[in-house]
C-alpha atoms as a printed R data frame, in Angstrom:
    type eleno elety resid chain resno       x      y       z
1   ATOM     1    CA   UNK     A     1   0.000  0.000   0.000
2   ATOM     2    CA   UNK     A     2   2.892  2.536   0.731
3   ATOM     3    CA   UNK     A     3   3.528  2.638  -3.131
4   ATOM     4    CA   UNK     A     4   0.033  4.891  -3.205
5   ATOM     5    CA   UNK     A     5   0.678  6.898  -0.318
6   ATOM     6    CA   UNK     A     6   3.272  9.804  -2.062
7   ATOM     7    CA   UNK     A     7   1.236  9.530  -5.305
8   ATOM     8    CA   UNK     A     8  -2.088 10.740  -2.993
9   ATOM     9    CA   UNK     A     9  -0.920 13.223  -1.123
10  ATOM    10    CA   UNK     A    10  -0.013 14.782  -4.392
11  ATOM    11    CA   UNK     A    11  -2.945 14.560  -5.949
12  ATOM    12    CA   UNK     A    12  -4.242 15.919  -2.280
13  ATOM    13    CA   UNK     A    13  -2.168 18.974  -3.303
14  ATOM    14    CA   UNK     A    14  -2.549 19.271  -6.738
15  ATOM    15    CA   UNK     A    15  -6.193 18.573  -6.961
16  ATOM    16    CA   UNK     A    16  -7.828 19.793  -3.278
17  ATOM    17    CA   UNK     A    17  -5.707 22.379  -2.677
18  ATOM    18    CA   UNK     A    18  -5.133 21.185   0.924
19  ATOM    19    CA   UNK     A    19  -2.576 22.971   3.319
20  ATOM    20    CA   UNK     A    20   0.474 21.504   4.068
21  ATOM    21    CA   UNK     A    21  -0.376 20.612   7.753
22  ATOM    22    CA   UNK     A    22  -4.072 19.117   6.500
23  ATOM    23    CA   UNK     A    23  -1.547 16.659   4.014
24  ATOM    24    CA   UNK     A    24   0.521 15.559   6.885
25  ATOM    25    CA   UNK     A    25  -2.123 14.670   9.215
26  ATOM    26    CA   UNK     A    26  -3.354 12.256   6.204
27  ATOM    27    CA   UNK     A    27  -0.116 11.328   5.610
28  ATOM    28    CA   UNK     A    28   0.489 10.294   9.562
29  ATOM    29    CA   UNK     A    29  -3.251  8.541   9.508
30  ATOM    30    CA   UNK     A    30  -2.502  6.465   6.699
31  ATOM    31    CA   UNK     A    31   1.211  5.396   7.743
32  ATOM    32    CA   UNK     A    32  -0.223  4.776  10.844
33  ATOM    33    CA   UNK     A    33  -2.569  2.278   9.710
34  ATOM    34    CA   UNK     A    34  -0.462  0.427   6.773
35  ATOM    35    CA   UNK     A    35   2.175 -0.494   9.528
36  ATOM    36    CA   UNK     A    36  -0.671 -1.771  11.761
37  ATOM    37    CA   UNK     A    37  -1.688 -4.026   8.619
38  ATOM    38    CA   UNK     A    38   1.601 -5.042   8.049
39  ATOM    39    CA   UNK     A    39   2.324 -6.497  11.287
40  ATOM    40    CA   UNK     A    40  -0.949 -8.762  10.434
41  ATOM    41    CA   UNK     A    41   0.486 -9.723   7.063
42  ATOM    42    CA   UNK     A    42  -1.950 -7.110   5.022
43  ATOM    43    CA   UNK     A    43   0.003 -5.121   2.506
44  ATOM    44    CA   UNK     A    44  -1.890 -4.503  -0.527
45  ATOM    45    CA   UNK     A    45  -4.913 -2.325  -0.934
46  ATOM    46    CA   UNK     A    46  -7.401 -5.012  -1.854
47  ATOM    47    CA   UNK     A    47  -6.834 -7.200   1.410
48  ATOM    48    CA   UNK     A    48  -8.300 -4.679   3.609
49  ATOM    49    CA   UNK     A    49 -11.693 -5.532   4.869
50  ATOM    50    CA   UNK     A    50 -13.938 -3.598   7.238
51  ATOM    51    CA   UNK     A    51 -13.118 -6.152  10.015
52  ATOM    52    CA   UNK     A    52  -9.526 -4.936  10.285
53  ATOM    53    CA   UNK     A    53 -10.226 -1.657  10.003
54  ATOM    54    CA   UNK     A    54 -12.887 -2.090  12.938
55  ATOM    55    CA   UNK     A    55  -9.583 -4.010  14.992
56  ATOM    56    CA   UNK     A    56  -7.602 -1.115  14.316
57  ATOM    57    CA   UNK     A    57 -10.010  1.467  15.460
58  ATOM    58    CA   UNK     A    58 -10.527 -0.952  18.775
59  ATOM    59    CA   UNK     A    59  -6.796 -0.633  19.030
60  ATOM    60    CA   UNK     A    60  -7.174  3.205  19.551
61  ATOM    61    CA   UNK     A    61  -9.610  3.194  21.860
62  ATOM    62    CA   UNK     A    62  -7.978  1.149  24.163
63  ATOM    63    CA   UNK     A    63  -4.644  3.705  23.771
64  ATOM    64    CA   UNK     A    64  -7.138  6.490  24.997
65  ATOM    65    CA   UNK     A    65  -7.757  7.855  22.025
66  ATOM    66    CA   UNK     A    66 -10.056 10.774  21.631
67  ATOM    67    CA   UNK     A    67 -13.138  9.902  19.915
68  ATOM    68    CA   UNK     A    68 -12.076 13.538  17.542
69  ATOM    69    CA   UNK     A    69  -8.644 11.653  16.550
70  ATOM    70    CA   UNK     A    70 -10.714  8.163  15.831
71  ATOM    71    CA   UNK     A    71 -12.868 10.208  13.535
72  ATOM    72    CA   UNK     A    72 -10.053 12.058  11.823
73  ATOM    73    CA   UNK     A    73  -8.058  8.615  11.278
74  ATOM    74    CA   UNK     A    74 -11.384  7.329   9.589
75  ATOM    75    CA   UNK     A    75 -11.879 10.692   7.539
76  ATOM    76    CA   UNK     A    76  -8.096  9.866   6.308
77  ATOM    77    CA   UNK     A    77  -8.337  6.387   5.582
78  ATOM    78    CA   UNK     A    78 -11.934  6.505   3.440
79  ATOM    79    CA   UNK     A    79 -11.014  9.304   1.766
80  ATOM    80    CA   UNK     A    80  -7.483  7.448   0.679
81  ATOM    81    CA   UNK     A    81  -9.454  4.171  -0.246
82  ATOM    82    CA   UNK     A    82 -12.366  6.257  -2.527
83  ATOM    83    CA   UNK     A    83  -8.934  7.712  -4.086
84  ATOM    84    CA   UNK     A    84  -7.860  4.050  -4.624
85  ATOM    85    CA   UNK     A    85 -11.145  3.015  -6.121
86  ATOM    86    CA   UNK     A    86 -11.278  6.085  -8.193
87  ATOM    87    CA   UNK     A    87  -7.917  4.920  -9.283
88  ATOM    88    CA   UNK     A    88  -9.029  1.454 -10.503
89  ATOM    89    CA   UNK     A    89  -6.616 -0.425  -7.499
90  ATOM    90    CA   UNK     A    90  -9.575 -1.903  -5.570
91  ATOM    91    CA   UNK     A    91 -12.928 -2.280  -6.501
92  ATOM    92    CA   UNK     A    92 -14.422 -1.773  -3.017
93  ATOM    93    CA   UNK     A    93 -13.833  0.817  -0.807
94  ATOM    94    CA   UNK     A    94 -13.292 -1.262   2.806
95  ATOM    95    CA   UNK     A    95 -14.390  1.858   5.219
96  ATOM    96    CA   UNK     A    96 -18.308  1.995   4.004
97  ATOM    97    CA   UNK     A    97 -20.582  1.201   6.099
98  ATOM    98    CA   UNK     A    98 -17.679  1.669   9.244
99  ATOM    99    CA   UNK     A    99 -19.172  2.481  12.579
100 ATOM   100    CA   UNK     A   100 -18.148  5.941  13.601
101 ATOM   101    CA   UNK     A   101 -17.320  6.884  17.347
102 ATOM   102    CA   UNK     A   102 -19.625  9.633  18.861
103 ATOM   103    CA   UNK     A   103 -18.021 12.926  18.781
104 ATOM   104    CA   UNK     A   104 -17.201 13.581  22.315
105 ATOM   105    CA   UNK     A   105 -19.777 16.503  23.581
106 ATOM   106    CA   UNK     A   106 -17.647 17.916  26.095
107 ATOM   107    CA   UNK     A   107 -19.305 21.066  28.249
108 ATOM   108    CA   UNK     A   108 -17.874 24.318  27.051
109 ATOM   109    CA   UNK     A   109 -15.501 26.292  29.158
110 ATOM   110    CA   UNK     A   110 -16.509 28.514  32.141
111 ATOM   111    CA   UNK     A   111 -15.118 31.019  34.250
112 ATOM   112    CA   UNK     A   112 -15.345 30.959  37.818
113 ATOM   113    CA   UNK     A   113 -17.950 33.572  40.028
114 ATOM   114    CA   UNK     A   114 -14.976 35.239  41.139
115 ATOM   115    CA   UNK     A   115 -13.563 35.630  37.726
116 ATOM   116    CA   UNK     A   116 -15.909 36.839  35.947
117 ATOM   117    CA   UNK     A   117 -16.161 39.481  38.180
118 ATOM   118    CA   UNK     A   118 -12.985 40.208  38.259
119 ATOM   119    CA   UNK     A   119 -13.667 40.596  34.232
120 ATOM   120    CA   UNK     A   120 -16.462 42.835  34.468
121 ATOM   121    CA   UNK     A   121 -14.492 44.733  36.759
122 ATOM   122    CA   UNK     A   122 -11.988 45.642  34.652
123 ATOM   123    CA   UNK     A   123 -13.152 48.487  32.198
124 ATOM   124    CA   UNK     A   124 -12.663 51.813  33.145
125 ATOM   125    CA   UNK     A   125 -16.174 53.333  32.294
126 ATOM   126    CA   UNK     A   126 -14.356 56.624  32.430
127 ATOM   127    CA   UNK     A   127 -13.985 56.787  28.679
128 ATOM   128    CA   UNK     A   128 -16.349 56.015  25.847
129 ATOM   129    CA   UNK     A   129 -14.734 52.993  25.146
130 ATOM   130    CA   UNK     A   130 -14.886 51.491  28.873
131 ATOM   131    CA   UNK     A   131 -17.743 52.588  28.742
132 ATOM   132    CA   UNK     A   132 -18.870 50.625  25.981
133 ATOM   133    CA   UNK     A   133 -16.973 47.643  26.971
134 ATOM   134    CA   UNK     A   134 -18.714 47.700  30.427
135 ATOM   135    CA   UNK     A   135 -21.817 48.278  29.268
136 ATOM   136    CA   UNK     A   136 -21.020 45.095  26.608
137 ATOM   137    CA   UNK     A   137 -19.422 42.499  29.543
138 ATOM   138    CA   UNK     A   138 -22.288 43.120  31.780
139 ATOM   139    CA   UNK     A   139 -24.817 42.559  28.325
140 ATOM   140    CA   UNK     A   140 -23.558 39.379  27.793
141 ATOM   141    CA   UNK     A   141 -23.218 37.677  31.244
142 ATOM   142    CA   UNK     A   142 -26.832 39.125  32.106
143 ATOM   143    CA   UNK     A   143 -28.690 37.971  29.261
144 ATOM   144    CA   UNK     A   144 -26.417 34.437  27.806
145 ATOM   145    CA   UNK     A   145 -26.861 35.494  23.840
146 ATOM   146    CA   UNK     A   146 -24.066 35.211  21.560
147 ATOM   147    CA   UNK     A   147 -21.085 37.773  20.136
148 ATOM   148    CA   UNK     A   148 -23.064 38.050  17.111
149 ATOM   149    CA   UNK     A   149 -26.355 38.505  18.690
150 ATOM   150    CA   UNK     A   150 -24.467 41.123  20.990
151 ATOM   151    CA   UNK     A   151 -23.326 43.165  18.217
152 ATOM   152    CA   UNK     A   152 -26.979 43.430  15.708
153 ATOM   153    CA   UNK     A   153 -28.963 44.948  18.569
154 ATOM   154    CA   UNK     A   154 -29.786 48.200  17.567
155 ATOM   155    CA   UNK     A   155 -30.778 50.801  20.560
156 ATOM   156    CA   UNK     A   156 -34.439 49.816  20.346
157 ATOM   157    CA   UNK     A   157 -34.102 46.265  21.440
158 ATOM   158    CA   UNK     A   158 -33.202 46.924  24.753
159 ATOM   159    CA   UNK     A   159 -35.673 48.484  27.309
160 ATOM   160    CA   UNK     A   160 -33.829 49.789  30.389
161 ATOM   161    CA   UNK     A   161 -36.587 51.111  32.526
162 ATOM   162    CA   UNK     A   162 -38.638 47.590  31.833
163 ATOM   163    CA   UNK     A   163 -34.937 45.737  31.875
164 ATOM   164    CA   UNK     A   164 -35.027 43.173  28.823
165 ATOM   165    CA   UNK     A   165 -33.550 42.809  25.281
166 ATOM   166    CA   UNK     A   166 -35.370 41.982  22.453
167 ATOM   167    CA   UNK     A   167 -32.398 39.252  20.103
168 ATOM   168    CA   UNK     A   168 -33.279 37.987  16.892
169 ATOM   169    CA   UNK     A   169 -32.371 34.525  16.704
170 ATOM   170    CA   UNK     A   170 -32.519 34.009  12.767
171 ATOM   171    CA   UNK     A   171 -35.116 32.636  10.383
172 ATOM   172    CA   UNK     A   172 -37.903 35.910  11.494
173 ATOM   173    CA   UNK     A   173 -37.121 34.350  14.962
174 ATOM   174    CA   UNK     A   174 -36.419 36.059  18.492
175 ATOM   175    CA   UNK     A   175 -36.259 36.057  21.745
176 ATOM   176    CA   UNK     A   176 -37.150 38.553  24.597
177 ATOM   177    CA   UNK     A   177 -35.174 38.023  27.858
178 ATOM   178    CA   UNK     A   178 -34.375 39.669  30.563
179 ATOM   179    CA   UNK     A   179 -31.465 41.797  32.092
180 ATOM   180    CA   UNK     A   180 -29.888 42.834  35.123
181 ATOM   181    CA   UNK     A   181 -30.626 45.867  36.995
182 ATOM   182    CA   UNK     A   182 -26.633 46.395  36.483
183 ATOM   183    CA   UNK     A   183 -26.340 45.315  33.543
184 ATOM   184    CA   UNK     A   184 -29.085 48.030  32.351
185 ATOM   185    CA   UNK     A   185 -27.686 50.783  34.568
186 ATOM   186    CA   UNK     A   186 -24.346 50.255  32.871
187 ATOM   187    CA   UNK     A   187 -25.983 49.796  29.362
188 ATOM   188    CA   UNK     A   188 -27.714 53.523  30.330
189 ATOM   189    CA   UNK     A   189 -24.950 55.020  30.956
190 ATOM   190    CA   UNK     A   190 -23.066 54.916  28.224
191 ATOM   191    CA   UNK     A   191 -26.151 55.502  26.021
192 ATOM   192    CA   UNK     A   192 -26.738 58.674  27.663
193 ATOM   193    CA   UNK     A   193 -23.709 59.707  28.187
194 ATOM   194    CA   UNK     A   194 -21.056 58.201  26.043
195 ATOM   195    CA   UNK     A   195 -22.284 56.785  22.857
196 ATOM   196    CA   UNK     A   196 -22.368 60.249  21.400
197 ATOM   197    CA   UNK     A   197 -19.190 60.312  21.273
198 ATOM   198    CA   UNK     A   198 -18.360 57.641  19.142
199 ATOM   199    CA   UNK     A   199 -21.155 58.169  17.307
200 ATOM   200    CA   UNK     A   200 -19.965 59.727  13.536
201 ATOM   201    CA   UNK     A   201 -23.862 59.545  11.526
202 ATOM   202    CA   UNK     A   202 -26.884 60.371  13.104
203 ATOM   203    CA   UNK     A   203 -28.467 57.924  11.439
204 ATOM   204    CA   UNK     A   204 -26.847 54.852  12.879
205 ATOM   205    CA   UNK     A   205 -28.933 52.968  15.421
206 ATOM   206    CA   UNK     A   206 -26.706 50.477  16.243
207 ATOM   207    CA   UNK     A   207 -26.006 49.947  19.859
208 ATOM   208    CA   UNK     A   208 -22.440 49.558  20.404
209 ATOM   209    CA   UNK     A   209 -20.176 51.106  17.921
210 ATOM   210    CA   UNK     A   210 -16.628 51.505  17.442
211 ATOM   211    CA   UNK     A   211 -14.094 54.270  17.245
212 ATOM   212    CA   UNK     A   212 -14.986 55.008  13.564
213 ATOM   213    CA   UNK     A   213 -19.081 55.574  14.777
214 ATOM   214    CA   UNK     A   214 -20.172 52.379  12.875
215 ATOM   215    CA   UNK     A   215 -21.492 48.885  14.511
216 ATOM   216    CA   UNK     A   216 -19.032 47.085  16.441
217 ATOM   217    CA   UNK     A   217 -17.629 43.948  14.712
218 ATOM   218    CA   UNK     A   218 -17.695 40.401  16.742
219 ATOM   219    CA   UNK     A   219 -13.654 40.853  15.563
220 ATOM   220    CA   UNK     A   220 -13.270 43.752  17.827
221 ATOM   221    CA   UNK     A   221 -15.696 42.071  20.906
222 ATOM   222    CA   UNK     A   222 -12.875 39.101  20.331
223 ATOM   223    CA   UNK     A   223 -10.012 41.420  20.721
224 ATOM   224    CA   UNK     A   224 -11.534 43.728  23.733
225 ATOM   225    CA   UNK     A   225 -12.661 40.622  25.685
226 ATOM   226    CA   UNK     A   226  -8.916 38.894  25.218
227 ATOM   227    CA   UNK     A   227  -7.668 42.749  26.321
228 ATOM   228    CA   UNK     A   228  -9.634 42.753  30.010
229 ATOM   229    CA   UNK     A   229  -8.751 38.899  30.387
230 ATOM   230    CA   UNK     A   230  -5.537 39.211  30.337
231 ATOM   231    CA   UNK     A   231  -5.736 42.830  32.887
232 ATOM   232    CA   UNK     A   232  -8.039 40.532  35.082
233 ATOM   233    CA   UNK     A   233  -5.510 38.026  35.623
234 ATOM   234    CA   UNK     A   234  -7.540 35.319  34.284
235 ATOM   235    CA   UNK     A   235  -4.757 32.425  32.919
236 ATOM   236    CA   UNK     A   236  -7.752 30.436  31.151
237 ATOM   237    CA   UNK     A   237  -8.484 31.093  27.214
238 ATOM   238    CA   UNK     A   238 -11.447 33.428  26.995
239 ATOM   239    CA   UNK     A   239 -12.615 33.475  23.661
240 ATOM   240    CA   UNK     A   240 -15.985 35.433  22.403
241 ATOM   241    CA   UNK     A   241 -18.369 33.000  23.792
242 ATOM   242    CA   UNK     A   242 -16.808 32.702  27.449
243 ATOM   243    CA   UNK     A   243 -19.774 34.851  28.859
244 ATOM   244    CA   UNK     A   244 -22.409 32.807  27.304
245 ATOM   245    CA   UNK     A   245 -20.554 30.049  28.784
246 ATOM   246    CA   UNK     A   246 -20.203 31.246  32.353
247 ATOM   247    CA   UNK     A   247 -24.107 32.535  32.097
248 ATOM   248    CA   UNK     A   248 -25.572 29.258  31.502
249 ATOM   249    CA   UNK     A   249 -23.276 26.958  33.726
250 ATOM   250    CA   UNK     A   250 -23.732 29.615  37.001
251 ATOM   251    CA   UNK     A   251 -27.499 29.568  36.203
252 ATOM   252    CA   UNK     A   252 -27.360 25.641  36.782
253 ATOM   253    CA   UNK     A   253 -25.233 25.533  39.101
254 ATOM   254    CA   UNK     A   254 -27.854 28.119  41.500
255 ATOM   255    CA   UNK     A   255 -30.840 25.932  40.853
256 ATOM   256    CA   UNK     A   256 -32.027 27.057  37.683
257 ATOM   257    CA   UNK     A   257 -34.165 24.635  35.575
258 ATOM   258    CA   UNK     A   258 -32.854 23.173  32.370
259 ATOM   259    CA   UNK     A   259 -35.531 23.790  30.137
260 ATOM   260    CA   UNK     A   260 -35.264 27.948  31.077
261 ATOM   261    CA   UNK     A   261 -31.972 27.944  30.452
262 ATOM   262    CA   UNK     A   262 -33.224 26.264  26.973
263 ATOM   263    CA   UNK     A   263 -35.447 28.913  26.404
264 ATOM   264    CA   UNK     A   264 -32.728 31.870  27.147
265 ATOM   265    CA   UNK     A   265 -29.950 30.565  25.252
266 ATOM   266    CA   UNK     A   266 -32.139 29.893  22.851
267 ATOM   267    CA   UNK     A   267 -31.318 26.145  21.676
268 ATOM   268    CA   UNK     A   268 -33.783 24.219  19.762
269 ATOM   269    CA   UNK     A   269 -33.017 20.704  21.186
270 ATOM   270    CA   UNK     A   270 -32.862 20.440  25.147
271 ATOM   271    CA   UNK     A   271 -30.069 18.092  24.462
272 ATOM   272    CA   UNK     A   272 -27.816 20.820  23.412
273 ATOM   273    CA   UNK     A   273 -28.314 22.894  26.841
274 ATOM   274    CA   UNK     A   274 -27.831 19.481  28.521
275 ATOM   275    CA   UNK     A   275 -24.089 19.584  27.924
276 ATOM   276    CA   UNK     A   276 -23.908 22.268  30.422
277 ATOM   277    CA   UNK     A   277 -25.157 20.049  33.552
278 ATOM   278    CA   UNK     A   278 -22.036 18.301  33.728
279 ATOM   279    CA   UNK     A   279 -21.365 21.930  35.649
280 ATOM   280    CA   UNK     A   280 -23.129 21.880  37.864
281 ATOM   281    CA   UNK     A   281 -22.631 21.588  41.966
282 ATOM   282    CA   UNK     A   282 -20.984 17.919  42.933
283 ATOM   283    CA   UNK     A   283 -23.714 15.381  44.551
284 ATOM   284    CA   UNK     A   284 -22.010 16.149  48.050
285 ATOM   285    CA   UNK     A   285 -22.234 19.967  47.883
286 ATOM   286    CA   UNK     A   286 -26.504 19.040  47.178
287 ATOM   287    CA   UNK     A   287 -26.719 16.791  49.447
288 ATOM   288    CA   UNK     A   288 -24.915 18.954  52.057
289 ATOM   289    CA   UNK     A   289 -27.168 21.814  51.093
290 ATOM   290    CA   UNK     A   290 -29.794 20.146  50.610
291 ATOM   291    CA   UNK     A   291 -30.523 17.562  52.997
292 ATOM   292    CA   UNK     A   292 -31.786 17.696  56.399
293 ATOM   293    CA   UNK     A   293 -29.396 15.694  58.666
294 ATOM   294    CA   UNK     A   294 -26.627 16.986  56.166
């Protein structure tokens, strides 16, 4: 089988236009798996069969493999054997009708209480910008909705004195939810007194602009959120959806009911929320709290 190997990742090059880190991963799949086969006597193409592929994958598992790099080997391997078919050297490509691992659902990242206030402590609201970025921080831990969602609201989806946000979640879609009292204290004040002066054209309504008086880009939320991480202290990766994150697993972990926190993040399948109750509190910290003799 090594004999097709060079002649693939060429035409992986040539003909898909794949990046030279893409070619190598196939290229360390497939070696990978022709020395396995050759150790049980399987060297040419048309000898594979979907029972030694299925002995190989077992193999991984049992080195702790993550079900991601089981998927990726298989992704390499089919897509090799469809090239050998194409090619005329087997007839049969061995990986159809392969059983797949699960994709491992692991619950997204979360800051700690303490962090995030340490995060949403760190703008100085002193200057439009802080301002802004206050104003944003507090936004998106109040209400759970996404970068993108963050950065479309226009100043007449949010209602301070009645304290919710109106989000369109796509397809004529939305969602009303509410906010903080300090989130929409903070979201006031820079409305009143410091959007103006970003503000360029009278005639843009969105809510949070940038320094150039137009809508800020989810781009710029990614680079101001990395900026008051890393003034914060916080050592753990924030990225744009850290908030969202944190908003959902504190909710949880306080007694909130799964199917609200459905509704407010706004997922169409409960089993998509579910990934968060991994979060929440140990079984000894409820049964402390909780129980009666405890």
């Amino acid at each position: 089988m090594l004999q097709y190997v060079d002649e693939y990742l060429e035409y992986l090059e040539e003909s898909k236009r794949l990046s030279p880190r893409t070619i190598e991963s196939y290229r360390t799949d497939i070696i990978s798996f022709i020395a396995f086969a050759a150790e049980r006597d399987v060297t040419e193409p048309g000898d594979v069969n979907r029972a030694l592929l299925g002995i190989y994958l077992g193999r991984m598992r049992q080195q702790g493999r993550a079900a991601s790099t089981q998927l990726r080997c298989i992704a390499s391997l089919r897509s090799f054997f469809q090239y050998l078919v194409h090619r005329a050297v087997i007839i049969q490509d061995p990986t159809l009708l392969l059983e797949s691992p699960k994709p491992e659902r692991r619950p997204p990242k979360a800051l700690e209480e303490q962090q995030v206030d340490k995060l949403l402590a760190a703008p100085d609201c002193d200057s439009p910008q802080g301002a802004r970025d206050k104003a944003m921080l507090e936004l998106l831990y109040a209400s759970g909705i996404k970068v993108s969602e963050l950065v479309s609201l226009s100043l007449a989806d949010v209602d301070l004195r009645m304290r919710f946000l109106r989000c369109a979640a796509g397809e004529g879609k939305e969602r009303i939810l509410p906010i903080t009292r300090t989130a929409a204290r903070h979201v006031e004040f820079y409305v009143h007194e410091m959007r103006d002066k970003l503000l360029k054209d009278d005639g843009e309504d969105g809510l949070f602009l940038n320094t150039q008086g137009k809508r800020l880009s989810r781009q710029g939320f990614w680079k101001i959120i990395k900026k008051y991480g890393k003034s914060a202290g916080i050592e753990e990766e924030i990225t744009p959806h850290t908030l969202r994150h944190s908003f959902a697993v504190h909710l949880l972990q306080n007694g909130a009911d799964l199917r609200s926190v459905q509704e407010m993040l706004g997922h169409s399948a409960l089993s998509t929320t579910g990934m968060y109750q991994s979060a929440k509190k140990s079984m000894k910290e409820v049964y402390d709290h909780f129980h009666p003799r405890a």
